[in-house]
KOLVO-325001 format. One record per residue (C-alpha): residue in one letter; residue number from 1; x, y, z. Coordinates in nm, 2 decimals. Example, Ala and Ser with C-alpha at 12.3 -4.5 7.8 and 13.67 -1.06 7.14 Angstrom:
% KOLVO-325001
{r:A&k:1&x:1.23&y:-0.45&z:0.78}
{r:S&k:2&x:1.37&y:-0.11&z:0.71}
END
This chain:
% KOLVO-325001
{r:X&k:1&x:1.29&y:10.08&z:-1.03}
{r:X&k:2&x:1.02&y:10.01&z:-0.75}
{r:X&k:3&x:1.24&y:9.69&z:-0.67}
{r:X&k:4&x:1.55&y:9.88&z:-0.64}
{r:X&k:5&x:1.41&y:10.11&z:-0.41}
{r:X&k:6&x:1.31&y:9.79&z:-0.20}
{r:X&k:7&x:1.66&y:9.69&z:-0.23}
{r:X&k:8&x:1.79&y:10.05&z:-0.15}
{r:X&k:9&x:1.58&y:10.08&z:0.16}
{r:X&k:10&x:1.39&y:10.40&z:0.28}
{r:X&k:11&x:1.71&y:10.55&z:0.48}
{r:X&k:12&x:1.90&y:10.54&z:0.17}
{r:X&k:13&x:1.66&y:10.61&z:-0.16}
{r:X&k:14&x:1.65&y:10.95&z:-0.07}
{r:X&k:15&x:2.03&y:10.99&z:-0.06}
{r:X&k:16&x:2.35&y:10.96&z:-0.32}
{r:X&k:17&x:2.31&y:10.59&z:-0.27}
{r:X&k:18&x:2.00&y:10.57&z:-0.51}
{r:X&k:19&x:2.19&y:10.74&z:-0.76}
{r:X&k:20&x:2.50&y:10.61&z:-0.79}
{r:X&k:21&x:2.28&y:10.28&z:-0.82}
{r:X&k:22&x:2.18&y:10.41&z:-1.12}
{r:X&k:23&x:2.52&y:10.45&z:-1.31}
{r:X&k:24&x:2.64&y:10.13&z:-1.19}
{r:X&k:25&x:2.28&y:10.02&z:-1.35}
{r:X&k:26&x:2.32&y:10.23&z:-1.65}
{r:X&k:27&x:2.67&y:10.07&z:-1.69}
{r:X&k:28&x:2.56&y:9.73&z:-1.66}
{r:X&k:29&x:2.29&y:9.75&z:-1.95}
{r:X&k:30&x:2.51&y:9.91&z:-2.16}
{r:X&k:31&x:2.82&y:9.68&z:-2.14}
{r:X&k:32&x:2.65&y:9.37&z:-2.04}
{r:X&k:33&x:2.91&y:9.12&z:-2.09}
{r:X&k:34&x:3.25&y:9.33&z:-2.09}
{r:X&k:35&x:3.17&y:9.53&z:-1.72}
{r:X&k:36&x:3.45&y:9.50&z:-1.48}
{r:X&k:37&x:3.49&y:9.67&z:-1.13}
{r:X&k:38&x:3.88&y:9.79&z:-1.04}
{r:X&k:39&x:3.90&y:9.65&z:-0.65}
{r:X&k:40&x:4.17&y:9.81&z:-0.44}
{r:X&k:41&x:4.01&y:9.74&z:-0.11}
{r:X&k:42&x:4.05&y:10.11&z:-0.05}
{r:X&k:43&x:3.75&y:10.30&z:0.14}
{r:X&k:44&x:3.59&y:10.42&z:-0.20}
{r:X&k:45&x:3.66&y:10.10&z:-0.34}
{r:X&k:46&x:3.46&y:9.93&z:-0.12}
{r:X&k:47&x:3.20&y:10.12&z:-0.10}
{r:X&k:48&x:3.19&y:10.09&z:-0.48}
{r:X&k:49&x:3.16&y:9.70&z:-0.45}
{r:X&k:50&x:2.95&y:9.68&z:-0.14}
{r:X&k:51&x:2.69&y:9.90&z:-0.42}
{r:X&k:52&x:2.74&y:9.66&z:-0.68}
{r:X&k:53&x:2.67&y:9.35&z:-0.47}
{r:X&k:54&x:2.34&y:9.54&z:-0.37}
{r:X&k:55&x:2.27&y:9.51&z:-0.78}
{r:X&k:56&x:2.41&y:9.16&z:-0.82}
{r:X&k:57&x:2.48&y:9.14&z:-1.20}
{r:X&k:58&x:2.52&y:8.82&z:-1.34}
{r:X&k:59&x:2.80&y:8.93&z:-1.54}
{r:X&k:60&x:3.07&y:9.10&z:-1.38}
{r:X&k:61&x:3.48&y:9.06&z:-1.33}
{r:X&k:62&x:3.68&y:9.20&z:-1.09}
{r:X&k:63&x:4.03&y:9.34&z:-1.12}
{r:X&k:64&x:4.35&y:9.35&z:-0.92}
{r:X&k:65&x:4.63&y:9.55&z:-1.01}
{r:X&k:66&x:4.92&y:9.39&z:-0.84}
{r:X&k:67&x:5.14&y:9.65&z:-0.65}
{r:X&k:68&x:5.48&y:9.56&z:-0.49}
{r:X&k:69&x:5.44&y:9.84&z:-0.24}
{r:X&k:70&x:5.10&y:9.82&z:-0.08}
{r:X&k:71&x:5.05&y:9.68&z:0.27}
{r:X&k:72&x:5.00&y:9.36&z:0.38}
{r:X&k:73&x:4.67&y:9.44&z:0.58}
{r:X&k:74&x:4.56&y:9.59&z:0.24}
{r:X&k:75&x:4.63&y:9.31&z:0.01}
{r:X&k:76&x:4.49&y:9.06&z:0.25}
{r:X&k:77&x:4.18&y:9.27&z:0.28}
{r:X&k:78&x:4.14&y:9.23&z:-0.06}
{r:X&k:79&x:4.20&y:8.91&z:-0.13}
{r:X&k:80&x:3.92&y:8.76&z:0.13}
{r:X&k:81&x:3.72&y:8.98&z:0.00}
{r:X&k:82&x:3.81&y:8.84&z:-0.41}
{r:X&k:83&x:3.81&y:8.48&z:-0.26}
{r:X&k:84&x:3.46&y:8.53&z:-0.14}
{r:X&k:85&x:3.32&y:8.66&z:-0.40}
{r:X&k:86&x:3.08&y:8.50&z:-0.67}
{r:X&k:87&x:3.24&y:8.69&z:-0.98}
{r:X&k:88&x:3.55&y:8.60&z:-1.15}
{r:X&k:89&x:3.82&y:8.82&z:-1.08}
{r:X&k:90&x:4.22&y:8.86&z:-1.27}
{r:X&k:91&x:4.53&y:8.99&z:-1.09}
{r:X&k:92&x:4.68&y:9.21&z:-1.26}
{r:X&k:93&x:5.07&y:9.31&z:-1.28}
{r:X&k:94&x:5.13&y:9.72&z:-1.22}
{r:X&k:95&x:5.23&y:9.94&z:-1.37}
{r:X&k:96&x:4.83&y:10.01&z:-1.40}
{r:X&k:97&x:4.81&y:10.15&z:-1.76}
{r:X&k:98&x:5.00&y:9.78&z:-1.82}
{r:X&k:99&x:4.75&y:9.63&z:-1.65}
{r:X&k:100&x:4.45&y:9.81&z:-1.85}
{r:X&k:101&x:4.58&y:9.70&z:-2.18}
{r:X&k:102&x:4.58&y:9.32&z:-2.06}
{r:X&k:103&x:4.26&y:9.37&z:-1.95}
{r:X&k:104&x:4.12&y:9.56&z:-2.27}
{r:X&k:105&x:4.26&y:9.29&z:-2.46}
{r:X&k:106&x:4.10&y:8.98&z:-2.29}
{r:X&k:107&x:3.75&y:9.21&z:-2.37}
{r:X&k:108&x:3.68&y:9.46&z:-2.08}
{r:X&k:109&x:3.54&y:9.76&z:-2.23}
{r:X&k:110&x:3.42&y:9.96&z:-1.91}
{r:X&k:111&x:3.56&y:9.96&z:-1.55}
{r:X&k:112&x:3.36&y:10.09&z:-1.21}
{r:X&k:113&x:3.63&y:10.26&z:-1.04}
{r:X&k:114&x:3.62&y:10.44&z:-0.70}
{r:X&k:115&x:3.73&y:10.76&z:-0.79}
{r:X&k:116&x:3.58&y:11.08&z:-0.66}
{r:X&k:117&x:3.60&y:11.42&z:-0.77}
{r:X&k:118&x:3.78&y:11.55&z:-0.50}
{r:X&k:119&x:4.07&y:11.36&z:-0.60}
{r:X&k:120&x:4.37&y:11.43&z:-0.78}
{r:X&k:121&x:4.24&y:11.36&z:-1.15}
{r:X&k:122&x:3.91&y:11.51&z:-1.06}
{r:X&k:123&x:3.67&y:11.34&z:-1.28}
{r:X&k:124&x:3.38&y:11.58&z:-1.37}
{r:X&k:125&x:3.12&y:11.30&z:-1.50}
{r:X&k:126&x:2.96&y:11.00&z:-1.47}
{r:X&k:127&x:3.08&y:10.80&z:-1.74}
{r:X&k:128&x:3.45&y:10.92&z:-1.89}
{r:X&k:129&x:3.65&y:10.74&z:-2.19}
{r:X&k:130&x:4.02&y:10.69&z:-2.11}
{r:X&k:131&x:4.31&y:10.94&z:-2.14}
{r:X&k:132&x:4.49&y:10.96&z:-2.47}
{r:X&k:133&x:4.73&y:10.74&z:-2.43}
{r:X&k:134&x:4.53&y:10.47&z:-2.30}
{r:X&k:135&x:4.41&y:10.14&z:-2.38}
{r:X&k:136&x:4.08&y:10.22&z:-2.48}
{r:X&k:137&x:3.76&y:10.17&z:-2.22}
{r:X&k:138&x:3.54&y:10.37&z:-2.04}
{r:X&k:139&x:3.56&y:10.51&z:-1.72}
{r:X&k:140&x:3.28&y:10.46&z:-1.51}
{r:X&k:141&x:3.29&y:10.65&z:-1.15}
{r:X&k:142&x:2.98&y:10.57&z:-0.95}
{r:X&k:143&x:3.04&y:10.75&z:-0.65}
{r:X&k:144&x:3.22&y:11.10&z:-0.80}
{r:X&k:145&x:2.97&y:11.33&z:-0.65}
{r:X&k:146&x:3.03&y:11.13&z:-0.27}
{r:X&k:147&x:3.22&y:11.31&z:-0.01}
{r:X&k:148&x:3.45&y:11.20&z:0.24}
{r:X&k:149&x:3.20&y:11.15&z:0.52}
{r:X&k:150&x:2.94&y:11.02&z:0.29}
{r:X&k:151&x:3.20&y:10.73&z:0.23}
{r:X&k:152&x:3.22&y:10.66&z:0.59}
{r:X&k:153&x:2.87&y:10.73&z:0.65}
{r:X&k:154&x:2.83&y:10.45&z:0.46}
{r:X&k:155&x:3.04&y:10.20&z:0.53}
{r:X&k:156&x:2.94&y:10.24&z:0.88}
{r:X&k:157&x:2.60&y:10.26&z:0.87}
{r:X&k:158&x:2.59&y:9.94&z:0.65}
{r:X&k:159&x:2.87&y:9.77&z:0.85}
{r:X&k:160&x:3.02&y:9.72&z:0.57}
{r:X&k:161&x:3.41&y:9.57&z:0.62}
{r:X&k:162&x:3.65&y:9.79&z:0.56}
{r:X&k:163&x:4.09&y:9.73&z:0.61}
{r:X&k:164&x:4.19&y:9.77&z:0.97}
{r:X&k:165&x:4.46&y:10.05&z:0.86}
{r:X&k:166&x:4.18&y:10.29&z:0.87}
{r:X&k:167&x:4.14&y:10.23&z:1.26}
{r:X&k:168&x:4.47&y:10.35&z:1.29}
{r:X&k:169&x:4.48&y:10.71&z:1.15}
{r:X&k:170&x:4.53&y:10.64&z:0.81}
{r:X&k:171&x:4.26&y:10.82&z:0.59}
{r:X&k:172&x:4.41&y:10.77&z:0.23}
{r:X&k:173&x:4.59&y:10.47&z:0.14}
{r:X&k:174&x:4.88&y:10.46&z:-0.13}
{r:X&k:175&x:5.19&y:10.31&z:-0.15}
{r:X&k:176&x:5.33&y:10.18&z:0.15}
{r:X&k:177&x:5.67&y:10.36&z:0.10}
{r:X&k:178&x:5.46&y:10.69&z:0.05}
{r:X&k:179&x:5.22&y:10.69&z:0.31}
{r:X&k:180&x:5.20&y:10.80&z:0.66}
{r:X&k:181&x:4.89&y:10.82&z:0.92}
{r:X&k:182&x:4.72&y:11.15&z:0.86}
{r:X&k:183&x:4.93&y:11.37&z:1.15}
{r:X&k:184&x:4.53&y:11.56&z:1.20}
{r:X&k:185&x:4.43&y:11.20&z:1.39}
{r:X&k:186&x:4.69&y:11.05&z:1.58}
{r:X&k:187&x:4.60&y:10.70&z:1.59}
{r:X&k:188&x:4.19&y:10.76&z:1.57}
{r:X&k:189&x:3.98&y:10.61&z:1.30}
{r:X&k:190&x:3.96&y:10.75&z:0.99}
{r:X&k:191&x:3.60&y:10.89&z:0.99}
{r:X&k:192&x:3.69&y:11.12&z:1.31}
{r:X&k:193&x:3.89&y:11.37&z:1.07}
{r:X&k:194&x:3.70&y:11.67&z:1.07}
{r:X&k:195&x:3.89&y:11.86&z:0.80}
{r:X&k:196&x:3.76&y:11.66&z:0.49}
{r:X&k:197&x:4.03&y:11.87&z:0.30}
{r:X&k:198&x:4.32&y:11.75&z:0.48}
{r:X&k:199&x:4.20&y:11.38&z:0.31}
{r:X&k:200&x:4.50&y:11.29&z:0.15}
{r:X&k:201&x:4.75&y:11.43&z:0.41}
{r:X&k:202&x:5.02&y:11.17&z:0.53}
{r:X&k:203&x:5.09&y:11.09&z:0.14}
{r:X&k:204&x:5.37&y:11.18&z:-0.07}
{r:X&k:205&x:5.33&y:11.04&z:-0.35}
{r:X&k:206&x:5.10&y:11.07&z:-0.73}
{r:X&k:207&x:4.98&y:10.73&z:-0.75}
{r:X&k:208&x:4.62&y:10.77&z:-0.84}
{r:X&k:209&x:4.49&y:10.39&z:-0.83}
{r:X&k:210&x:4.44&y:10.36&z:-0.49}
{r:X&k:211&x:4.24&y:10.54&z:-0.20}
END
C-alpha cells in the first residue's frame, strides 16, 4: 500500500482517488484473469481508465459497445485512446445487454464501469452482480461515491485527455439523436456548470451506457 501511495501522490491519497484505487485493486485480485473495463470515452469513463492505468494490471481487456448513434468526436476519442493502449480490447455490437452476453461468454466475469450514484440506475455499492435478466458478471463501480466536480477536478488537474464535445457545453453524452448542449452553459466547458444537478440536462433519452 506504501507504493500505491507513492503512485497516488500526496495531493491525491488523501482524497476519493485513494479509494477508488482500492476497488479497482480489490477487483483485480479477485478476478485476476477475467477483469475487463467498459470504455465509452465518456468523462466518468475516463477517469475510470486514466485510475486503472495508474494500477497497470497485467491482465486486463477493454470493451466497446458499438453504437450507431454516438458522435463521431466520441468514437474517435475512443478509439486513439483503444489503439494506444497496451491491453487487448473487443468491439462490441449494441444493444449492450447483447454485448454483455458475448463478452460473458468469451470469459469476462467482472467489468469496471463508470457509473456514479447520481445517475439514473443509482448504484448503492462498490461491487454489484448484474440485474435479473442479465448475463451474469459483476458490476464493479469504482468511482460511485465521485461527484460531478470531483470528475472534472480530476481530469483537469491530471491533464488527463478528455473528448472535445465537453468544450462545447455538452456535460452528459448519450446518443447523438438524444442529446443537446446543456442550455445552463451556452457553449462553455463542461466543468463551468455550477448546478451539479442540472448534469444530465440537454438529454432525452434512458440510455444508461454512456456519460
Amino acid at each position: 500500500m506504501d507504493q500505491l501511495r507513492q503512485q497516488v501522490g500526496e495531493n491525491f491519497y488523501d482524497s476519493h482517488v485513494y479509494p477508488s484505487l482500492l476497488i479497482i485493486l480489490q477487483a483485480i485480485q479477485q478476478y485476476p484473469n477475467s477483469l475487463a473495463l467498459s470504455y465509452n470515452g465518456g468523462k466518468d469513463s475516463t477517469v475510470v481508465f486514466e485510475l486503472v492505468k495508474i494500477l497497470n494490471p497485467e491482465n486486463l481487456s477493454l470493451i466497446y459497445f458499438e453504437d450507431n448513434d454516438t458522435w463521431d468526436e466520441l468514437r474517435d476519442f475512443t478509439m486513439q485512446n483503444l489503439q494506444a493502449t497496451r491491453w487487448p480490447y473487443r468491439i462490441l455490437p449494441q444493444p449492450y445487454k447483447a454485448g454483455m452476453q458475448i463478452a460473458v461468454n468469451e470469459g469476462v466475469q467482472a467489468v469496471l464501469m463508470g457509473t456514479r450514484s447520481s445517475d439514473p440506475s443509482k448504484p448503492s455499492q462498490h461491487f454489484e452482480p448484474s440485474s435479473q435478466g442479465w448475463p451474469e458478471f459483476m458490476r464493479v463501480y469504482p468511482i460511485m461515491s465521485w461527484s460531478y466536480s470531483d470528475i472534472w477536478y480530476f481530469i483537469k488537474s491530471t491533464s488527463s485527455n478528455y473528448c472535445q464535445l465537453y468544450n462545447l457545453g455538452y456535460t452528459s453524452l448519450g446518443p447523438k439523436s438524444k442529446t443537446l448542449p446543456n442550455p445552463e452553459l451556452i457553449n462553455r466547458p463542461a466543468w463551468e456548470l455550477i448546478d451539479f444537478e442540472s448534469e444530465r440536462y440537454g438529454r432525452n433519452d434512458v440510455n444508461l451506457t454512456q456519460n
